[in-house]
Phi, psi and omega in degrees: 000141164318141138234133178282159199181146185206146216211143140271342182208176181256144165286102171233110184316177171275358176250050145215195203246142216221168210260167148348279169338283182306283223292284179302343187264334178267354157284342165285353203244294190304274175353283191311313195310327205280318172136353171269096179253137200274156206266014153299309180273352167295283210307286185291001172264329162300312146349303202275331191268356189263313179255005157313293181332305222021275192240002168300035202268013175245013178247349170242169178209147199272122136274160183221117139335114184306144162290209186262274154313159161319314196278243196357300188315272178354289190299311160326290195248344204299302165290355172294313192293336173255002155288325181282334203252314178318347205255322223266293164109022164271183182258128147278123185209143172253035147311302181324310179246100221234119119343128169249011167170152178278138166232188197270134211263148216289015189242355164272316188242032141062054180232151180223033161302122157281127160256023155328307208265021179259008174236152181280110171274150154265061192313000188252352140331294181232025187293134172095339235214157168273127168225129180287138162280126145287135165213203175217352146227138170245120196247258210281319186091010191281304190303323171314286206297328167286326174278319191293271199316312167330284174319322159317275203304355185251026159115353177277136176282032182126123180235117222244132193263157166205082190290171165297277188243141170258087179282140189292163172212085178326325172262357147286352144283307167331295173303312177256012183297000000 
């Protein structure tokens, strides 16, 4: 499947060096994971969710992609999901999608595991429903796209991703130029 996706701002890892901009987009990115989401990304994940929604607010509902842990998830979303839902007036909940065990989060131990398949779903959540995905980096797109068909195949009508950051990779222009 297809699944569409909107990022706010871009990622250039650290190990290349990076202008002003790039420096300040990615300490906005290393905040939110630490659980401080700045009121650009309240704002602009709101924005992005007012117009997919338009007058649609009872056919969707907001999910979040688990952290490496519960408490990170917790920390992560949990006021991000009632900011969200006062500002949209969609239903938000980081209930849907659980860790069933913790792991070591992918930017720490350089492992590109997809762990979809370590989480517990709540399908009555979003049975039925347009569901926006929330995370906070999109690299490749696998964990996006493996949680969305879970979600699909459990009863979701469609599913539309919505990230922090999209990471650049200077040497993957390089390959293909």
């Amino acid at each position: 499947m297809n699944y569409t996706y909107y990022y706010i701002m871009n990622y250039l890892p650290k190990r290349y060096s990076a202008t002003p901009r790039q420096l300040d987009e990615r300490n906005e990115l290393y905040s939110f994971k630490d659980g401080t989401c700045s009121q650009h990304i309240k704002d602009e994940f709101c924005s992005v969710i007012k117009k997919i929604v338009r007058t649609n607010k009872k056919d969707y509902v907001v999910l979040f992609i688990p952290a490496s842990t519960s408490m990170k998830t917790r920390v992560r979303y949990y006021s991000l999901s009632i900011y969200i839902e006062k500002q949209t007036g969609v239903t938000s909940t980081i209930e849907a999608i659980n860790n069933t065990i913790s792991f070591e989060p992918m930017h720490l131990s350089c492992n590109r595991i997809d762990h979809s398949g370590s989480y517990s779903i709540d399908p009555k959540l979003f049975n039925g429903k347009r569901v926006i995905l929330i995370d906070d980096v999109i690299t490749s797109g696998t964990s996006f796209r493996n949680v969305a068909n879970i979600l699909m195949k459990n009863g979701a009508i469609s599913v539309i991703g919505l990230f922090v950051s999209k990471t650049v990779n200077p040497d993957w222009q390089k390959r293909v130029a």
